[in-house]
C-alpha positions in Angstrom: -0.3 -25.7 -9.4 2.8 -26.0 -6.9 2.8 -23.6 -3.7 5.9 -21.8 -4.9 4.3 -20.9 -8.5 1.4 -20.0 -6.8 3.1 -17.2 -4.5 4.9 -15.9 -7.3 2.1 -15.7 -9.5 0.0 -13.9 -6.7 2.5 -11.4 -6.0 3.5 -10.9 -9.8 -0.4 -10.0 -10.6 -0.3 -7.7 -7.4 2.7 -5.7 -8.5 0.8 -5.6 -12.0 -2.7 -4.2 -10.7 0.0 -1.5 -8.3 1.8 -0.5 -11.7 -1.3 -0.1 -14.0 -3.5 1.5 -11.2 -0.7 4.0 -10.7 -0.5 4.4 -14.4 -4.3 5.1 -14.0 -3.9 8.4 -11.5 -0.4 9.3 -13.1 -2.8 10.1 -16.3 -5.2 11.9 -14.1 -2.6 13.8 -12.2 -3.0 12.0 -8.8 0.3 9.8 -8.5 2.8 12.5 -7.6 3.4 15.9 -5.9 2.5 17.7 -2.9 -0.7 15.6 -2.8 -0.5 12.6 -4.1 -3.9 9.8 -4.0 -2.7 7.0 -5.5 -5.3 4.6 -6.4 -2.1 1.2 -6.4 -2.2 2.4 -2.3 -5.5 0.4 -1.8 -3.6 -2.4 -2.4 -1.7 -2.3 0.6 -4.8 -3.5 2.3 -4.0 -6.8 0.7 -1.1 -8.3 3.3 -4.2 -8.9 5.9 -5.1 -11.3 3.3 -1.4 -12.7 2.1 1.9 -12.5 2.7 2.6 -12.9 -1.4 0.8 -8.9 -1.5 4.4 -7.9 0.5 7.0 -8.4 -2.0 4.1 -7.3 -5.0 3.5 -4.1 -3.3 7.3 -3.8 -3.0 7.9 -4.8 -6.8 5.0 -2.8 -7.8 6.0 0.2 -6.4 9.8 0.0 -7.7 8.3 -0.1 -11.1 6.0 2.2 -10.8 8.1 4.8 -9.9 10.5 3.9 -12.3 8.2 4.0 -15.3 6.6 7.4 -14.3 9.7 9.4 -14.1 10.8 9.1 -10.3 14.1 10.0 -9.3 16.0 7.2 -8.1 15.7 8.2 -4.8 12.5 8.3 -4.7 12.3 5.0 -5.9 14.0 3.6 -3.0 13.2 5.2 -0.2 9.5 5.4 -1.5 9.2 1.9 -2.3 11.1 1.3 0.9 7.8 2.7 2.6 5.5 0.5 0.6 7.5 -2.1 2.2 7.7 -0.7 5.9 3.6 -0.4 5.2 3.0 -3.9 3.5 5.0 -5.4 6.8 3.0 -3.4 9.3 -0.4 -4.3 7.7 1.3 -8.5 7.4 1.5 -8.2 11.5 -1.7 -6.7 12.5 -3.5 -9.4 9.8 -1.2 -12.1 12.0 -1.6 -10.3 15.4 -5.1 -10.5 15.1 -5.9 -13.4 13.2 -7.6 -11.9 10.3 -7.4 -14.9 7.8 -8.6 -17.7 10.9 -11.7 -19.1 10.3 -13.6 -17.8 12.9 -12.4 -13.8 12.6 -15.8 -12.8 11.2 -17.3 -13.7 15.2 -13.6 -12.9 17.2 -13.8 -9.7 19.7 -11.1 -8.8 17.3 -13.0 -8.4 14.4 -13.1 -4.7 14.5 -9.0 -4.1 14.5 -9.1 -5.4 11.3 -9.5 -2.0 10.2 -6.0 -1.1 11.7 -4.4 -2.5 8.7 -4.8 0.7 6.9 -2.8 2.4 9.6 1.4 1.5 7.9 1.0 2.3 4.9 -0.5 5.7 5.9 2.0 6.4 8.6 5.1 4.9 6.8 4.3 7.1 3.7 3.1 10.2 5.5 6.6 10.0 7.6 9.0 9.1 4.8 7.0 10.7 1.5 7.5 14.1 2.7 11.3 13.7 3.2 11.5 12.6 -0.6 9.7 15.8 -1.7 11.9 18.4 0.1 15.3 16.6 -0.2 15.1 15.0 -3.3 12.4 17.1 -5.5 13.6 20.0 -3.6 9.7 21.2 -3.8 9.5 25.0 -1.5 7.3 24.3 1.8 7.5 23.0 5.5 8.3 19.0 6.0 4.9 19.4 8.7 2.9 20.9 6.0 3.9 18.2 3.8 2.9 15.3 6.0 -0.2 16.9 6.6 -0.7 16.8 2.4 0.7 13.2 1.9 -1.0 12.1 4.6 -4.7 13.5 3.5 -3.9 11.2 0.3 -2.8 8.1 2.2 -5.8 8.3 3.8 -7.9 9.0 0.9 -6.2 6.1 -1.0 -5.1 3.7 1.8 -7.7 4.4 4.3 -10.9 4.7 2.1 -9.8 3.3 -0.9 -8.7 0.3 1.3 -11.3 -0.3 3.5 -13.7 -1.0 1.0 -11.6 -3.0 -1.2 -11.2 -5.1 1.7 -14.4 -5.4 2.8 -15.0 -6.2 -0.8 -12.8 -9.1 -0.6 -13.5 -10.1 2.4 -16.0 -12.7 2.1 -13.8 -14.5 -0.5 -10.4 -15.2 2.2 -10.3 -18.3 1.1 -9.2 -17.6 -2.5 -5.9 -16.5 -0.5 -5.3 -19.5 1.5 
């Protein structure tokens, strides 16, 4: 398989796994509101590993957001913050070298849990925005952040951790 059908393929099944696990806590109630712990948000652990997860996680969310009923601007600017996220956790995985062969024994082993830290802080910044200007949804922007942040860190922080430490031993797969 050529390189350029492989990144397209990678980040085609990534934005597919981010629109059917949304699907998944959509039907349970989880993808939307005040607090919102979408499952799809562990997936933004995945730029340590690639670069191809950025553009799927942007893709991903786009669609997901437009199949569940989002307004468009939600769609935007919250994909937009998938994106900010996906970036953030691409540079930390290149800052600290996360995919070089000898990461498991670096000093700098133990940042690798930073990568968590976008997608949490782009969506706990912008999310809240979305719900009081566009949703119009009664309640303080600071109380809001407090919310969407608890379920970034639920989904992005917990949920992604241990999806990447799952992964973790098979980095090469990614390379």
């Amino acid at each position: 398989m050529n390189s350029k059908t492989l990144h397209l393929t990678r980040g085609a099944l990534i934005a597919a796994l981010y629109v059917i696990l949304t699907y998944v806590a959509n039907a349970f109630g989880l993808a939307s509101g005040d607090i919102q712990v979408r499952i799809s948000e562990a997936l933004t652990i995945l730029p340590l590993f690639t670069f191809d997860a950025v553009p799927g996680l942007f893709i991903g969310c786009i669609l997901s957001n437009m199949l569940t009923g989002c307004m468009p601007l939600d769609t935007v600017f919250g994909s937009l913050a998938t994106l900010l996220g996906a970036l953030g956790t691409y540079a930390i995985g290149r800052k600290i070298g996360f995919m070089n062969p000898g990461f498991k024994d670096s000093k700098l082993n133990k940042l690798k849990f930073l990568g968590c830290l976008p997608p949490i802080l782009a969506n706990t910044i912008i999310v809240p925005f979305i719900l009081a200007y566009v949703y119009m949804v009664e309640g303080a922007i600071p109380v809001f952040m407090l919310t969407v942040g608890a379920g970034e860190v639920i989904s992005c922080g917990i949920l992604g951790i241990i999806f990447m430490l799952s992964l973790e031993k098979y980095k090469t797969i990614f390379k």
